[in-house]
N, C-alpha and C positions, 0 to 999 in steps of 0.2 A: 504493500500500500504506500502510494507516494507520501510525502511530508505533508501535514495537516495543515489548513490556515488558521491563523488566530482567531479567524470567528469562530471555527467549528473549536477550537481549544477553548477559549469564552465558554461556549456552552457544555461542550459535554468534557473538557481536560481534568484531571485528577481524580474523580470517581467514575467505576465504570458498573452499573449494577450487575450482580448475577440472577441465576435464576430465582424467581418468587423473592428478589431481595425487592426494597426500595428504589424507587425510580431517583427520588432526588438525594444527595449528601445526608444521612442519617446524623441526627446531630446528639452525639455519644456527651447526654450532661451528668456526669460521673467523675468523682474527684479519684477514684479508683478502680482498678481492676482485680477480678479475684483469679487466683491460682489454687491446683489441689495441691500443687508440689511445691514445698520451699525452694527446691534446686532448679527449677523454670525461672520463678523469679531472681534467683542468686543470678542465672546466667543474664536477665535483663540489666541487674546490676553491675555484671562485669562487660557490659557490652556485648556481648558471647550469641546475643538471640535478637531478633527484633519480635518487639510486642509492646505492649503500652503496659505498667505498672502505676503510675499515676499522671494526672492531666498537667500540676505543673511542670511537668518534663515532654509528655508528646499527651498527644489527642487524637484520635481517630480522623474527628471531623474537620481540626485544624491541618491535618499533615495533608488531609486528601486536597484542603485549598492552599494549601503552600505548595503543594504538586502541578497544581495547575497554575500558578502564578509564577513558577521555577518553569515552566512549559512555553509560556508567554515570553517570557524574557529569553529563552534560549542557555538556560543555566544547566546547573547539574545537579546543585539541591536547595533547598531554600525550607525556612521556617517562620511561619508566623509570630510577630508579637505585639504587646495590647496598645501598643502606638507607636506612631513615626520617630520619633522620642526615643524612645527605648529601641528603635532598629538601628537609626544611626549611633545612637550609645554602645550598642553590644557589637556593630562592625567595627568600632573603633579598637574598643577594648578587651576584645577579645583577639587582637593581636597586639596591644599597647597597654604599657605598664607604666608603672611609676618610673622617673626617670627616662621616658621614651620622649618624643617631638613627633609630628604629625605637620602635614602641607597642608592648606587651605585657598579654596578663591575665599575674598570677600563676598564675592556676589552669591549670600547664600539666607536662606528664612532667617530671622530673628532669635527664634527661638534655639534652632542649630549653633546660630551664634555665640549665643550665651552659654551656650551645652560645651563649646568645647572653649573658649573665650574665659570661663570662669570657672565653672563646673570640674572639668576635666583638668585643668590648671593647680585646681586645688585638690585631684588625688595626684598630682606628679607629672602628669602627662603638659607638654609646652606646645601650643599651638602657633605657628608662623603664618597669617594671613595673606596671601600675594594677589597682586591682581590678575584676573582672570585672563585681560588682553594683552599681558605682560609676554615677550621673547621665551621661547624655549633656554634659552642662556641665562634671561633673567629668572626663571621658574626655577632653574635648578641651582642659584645662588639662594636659596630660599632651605636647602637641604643639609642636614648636619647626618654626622656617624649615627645618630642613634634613632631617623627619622624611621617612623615603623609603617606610613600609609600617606597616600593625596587622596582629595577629598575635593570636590563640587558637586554642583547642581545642573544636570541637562537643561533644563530653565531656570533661573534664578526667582524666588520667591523673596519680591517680588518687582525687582529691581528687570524680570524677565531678558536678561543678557542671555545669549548661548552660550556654553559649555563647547568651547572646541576638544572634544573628546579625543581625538586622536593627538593634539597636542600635548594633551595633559598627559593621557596615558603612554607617552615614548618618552614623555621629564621621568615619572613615577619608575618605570621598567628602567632606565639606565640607572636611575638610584638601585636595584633590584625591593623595588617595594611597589606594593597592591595599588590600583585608583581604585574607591570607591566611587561611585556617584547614583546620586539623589535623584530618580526620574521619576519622582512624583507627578509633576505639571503633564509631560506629555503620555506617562503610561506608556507600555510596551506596543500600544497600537501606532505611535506614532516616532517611539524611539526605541530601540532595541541597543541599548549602552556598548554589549556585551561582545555585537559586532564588530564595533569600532575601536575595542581595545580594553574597556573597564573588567574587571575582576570582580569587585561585588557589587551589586544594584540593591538598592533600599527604597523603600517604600515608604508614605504616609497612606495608608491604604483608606484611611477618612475620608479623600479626597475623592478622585475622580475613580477611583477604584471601586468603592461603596456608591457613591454619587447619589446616595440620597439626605445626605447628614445624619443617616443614623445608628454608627457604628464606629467611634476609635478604633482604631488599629495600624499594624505595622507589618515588614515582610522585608526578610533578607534574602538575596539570591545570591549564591557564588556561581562565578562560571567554570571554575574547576579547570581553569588556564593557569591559574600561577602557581608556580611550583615555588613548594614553600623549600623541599630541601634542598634545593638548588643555591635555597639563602638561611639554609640551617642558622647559623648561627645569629639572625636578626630575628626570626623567631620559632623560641625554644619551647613557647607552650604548644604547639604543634610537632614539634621536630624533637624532642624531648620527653620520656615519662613522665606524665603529671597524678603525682601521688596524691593527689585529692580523690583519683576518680582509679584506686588498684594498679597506677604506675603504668599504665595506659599511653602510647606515642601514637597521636591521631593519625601522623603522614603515614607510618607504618600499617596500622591495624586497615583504615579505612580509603588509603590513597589519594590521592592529589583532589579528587572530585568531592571525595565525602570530609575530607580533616576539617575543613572549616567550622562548617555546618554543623558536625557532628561538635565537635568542642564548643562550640557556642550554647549548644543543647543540653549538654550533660554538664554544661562548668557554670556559664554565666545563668541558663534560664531555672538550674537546680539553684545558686545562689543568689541571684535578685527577683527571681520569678515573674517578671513580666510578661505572662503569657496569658494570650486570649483566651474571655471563656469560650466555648463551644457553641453558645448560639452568637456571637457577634461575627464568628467564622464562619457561620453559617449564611446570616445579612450579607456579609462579605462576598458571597459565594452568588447569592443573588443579580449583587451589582457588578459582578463580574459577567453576567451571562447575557448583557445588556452593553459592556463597553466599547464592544468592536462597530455597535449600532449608535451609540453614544456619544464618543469622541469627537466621529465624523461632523457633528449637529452641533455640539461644543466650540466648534473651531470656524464654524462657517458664521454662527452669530458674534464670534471674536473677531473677526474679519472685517463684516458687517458695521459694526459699533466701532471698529478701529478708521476703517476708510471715512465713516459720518464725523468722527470725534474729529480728525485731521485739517479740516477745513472748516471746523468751525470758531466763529471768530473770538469768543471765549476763552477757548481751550490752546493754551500757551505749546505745547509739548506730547506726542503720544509716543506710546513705547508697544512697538506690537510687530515680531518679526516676522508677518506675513506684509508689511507692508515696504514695497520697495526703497523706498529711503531710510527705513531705519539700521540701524549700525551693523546690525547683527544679521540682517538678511537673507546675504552668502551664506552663512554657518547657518541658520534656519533651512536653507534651501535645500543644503547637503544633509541635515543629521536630520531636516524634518521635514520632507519634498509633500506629504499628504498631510500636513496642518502641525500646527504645535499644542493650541489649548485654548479656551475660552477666555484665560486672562488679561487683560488689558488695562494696563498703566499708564496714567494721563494726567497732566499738571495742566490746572486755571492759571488763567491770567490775572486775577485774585488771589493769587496765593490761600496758604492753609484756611483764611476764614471764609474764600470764597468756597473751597472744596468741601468745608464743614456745609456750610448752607448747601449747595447741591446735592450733599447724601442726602440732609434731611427732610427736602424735596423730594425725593424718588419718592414713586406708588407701589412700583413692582419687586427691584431690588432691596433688600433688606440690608441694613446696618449690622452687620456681623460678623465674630471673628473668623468665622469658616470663609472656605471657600472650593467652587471646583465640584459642585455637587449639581442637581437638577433646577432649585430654585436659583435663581439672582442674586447677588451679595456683594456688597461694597463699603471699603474701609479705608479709613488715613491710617498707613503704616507707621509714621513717624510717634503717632501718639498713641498705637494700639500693640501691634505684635511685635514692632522693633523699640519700642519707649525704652527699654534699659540700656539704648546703642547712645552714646555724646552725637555734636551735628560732627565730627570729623569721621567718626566712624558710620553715620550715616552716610555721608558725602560717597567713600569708598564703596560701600555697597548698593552707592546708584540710587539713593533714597532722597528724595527733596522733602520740605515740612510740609508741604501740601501736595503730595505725589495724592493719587486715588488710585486706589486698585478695585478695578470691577469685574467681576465673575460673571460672565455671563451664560446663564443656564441655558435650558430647554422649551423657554417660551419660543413664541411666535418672534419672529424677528423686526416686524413690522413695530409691536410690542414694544420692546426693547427701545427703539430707537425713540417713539413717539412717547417715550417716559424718560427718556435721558433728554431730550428736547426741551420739554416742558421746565423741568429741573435745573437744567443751563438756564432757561427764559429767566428762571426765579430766581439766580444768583446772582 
């Protein structure tokens, strides 16, 4: 059978029923499993068997949607977790210690920022922020002996810059260290990372994943290309016995495809436990069977609302790499030739007060921290999800005080535009 498309992986990837089973993902809500034999379960404990002993370590219902989401991406395994948060928390650190350094674009969410900017900072780990459109020369003055991972964003939230992936990931590989990158905004239908060079993909699966706003969550994919022994000695929780888990060496036991994944699973989600319950993997599972239908609709009303925004006499600035003049175009065109995302970032000619009164004008779009879902939504970055960034570090990651970032959902497009119209009249 030839290779599957992402729509048919959308709907029917990761669970396949048998007979007289369940048509849809059975959603297993059980903090446990039982065994007759201690020595089954011994062997789940030494790694030795696969089977599920309890849900903060695997899930039935979660692995079968980390299977299809690892399928989408073109990975080799992947595991869900209870938000975007805690996916790029556990790719980090789960090959970065105390005393390691990590590569960064600026052009990255707010929240991420502060995660590795303070957070991370303060168990040991040193974060160097570079700029995104920075030289291959200059990207790799940015690297010390002890750097353990690079890190961006295929779109930048919400700053919407591209992510030159292959850039990033030929700085990353001649340091012999992993890219991570964040392809939350454009999802696997419109960006497949893993093509173009990245090693792990992370998820905010809230987003355009779920697309309905009604499920937190998160998802890590390895692509089962980087060979970690190759760089044994940068990292030794992988390439080393880790006596927490029976002295277990993940490259060894599970090979270049599963060590990641599998260490992430038995070390970080047995010890911080951030793992989805079984019915938000399930919602999850939902608005994935909808996204290869979704995206497309996502991107045309981002389009839409982007080319109207552009010429209108109000509207100082718009940032939306579907539209030919803006910066990042070329790199849209390449990494994202069938659309990139409904988002679109636009600065008044009013500055921050005039962009507060236009939100609070909208009828249709709602003032809210979400974004990237079916409803409408729109928000000042400066004073909501990036407020703990000074204005220099905003500056850097492309944020003005009165930038707007608007989500544009699933309405009619005609909609949309004759409520952002009205809105502008009113500012």
């Amino acid at each position: 059978m030839k290779k599957q498309g992402l729509g048919t992986i959308s709907v029917q990837g990761g669970y396949r029923a048998g007979n007289k089973e369940p048509r849809q993902v059975p959603i297993v809500q059980s903090t446990t499993f039982k065994y007759d034999k201690a020595d089954d379960m011994g062997a789940l404990f030494d790694l030795e068997a696969d089977g599920y002993f309890y849900t903060r370590l695997q899930n039935p219902t979660n692995d079968a949607v980390a299977t299809k989401i690892c399928a989408l991406e073109g990975g080799s395994a992947a595991m869900l977790t209870s938000s975007g948060q805690a996916a790029n928390f556990f790719a980090v650190f789960n090959i970065a210690q105390a005393g390691d350094h990590i590569v960064c674009s600026t052009s990255i969410y707010g929240g991420t920022y502060n995660l590795f900017a303070v957070t991370l900072k303060r168990m040991g780990i040193d974060v160097t922020f570079v700029d995104p459109n920075a030289s291959e020369e200059e990207l790799s003055h940015a690297f010390q002996d002890n750097t353990k991972a690079m890190f961006g964003e295929t779109i930048a939230n919400p700053a919407l810059s591209v992510l030159d992936i292959e850039k990033f990931a030929r700085v990353a590989h001649a340091h012999g260290v992993p890219l991570i990158v964040d392809n939350t905004f454009p999802t696997p239908i419109n960006c497949r990372p893993i093509e173009w060079g990245a090693d792990i993909v992370t998820h905010s699966t809230t987003k355009y994943m779920d697309g309905h706003g009604c499920a937190v969550g998160g998802a890590i994919i390895d692509s089962g290309n980087f060979d970690w022994e190759a760089h044994a000695d940068k990292f030794p929780g992988l390439t080393t016995p880790d006596e927490s888990y029976h002295g277990v060496t993940y490259t060894k036991q599970f090979g270049q495809e599963g060590a990641y994944i599998t260490k992430a699973t038995a070390q970080l989600m047995r010890d911080l436990g951030s793992i989805p319950s079984p019915q938000n993997a399930f919602y999850l599972n939902l608005g994935l069977e909808s996204l290869h239908v979704r995206m497309p609709r996502h991107c045309e009303n981002g389009q839409k609302v982007a080319e109207f925004l552009k010429v209108h006499p109000k509207v100082s600035s718009v940032t939306y790499c579907g539209l030919p003049e803006d910066p990042y175009y070329e790199l849209g065109q390449k990494y994202l030739p069938n659309g990139s995302c409904g988002v679109v970032s636009f600065e008044l000619a009013g500055g921050k007060e005039a962009a507060i009164r236009f939100m609070e004008h909208l009828k249709i779009a709602a003032i809210e921290t979400h974004v990237a879902d079916a409803r409408s939504c729109v928000l000042n970055p400066a004073s909501t999800t990036h407020r703990q960034m000074n204005e220099e570090e905003l500056k850097k990651a492309g944020i003005a005080p009165g930038l707007v970032r608007l989500s544009c959902g699933l309405e009619d497009t005609e909609d949309l535009i004759d409520d952002i119209a009205q809105a502008l009249e009113a500012c």
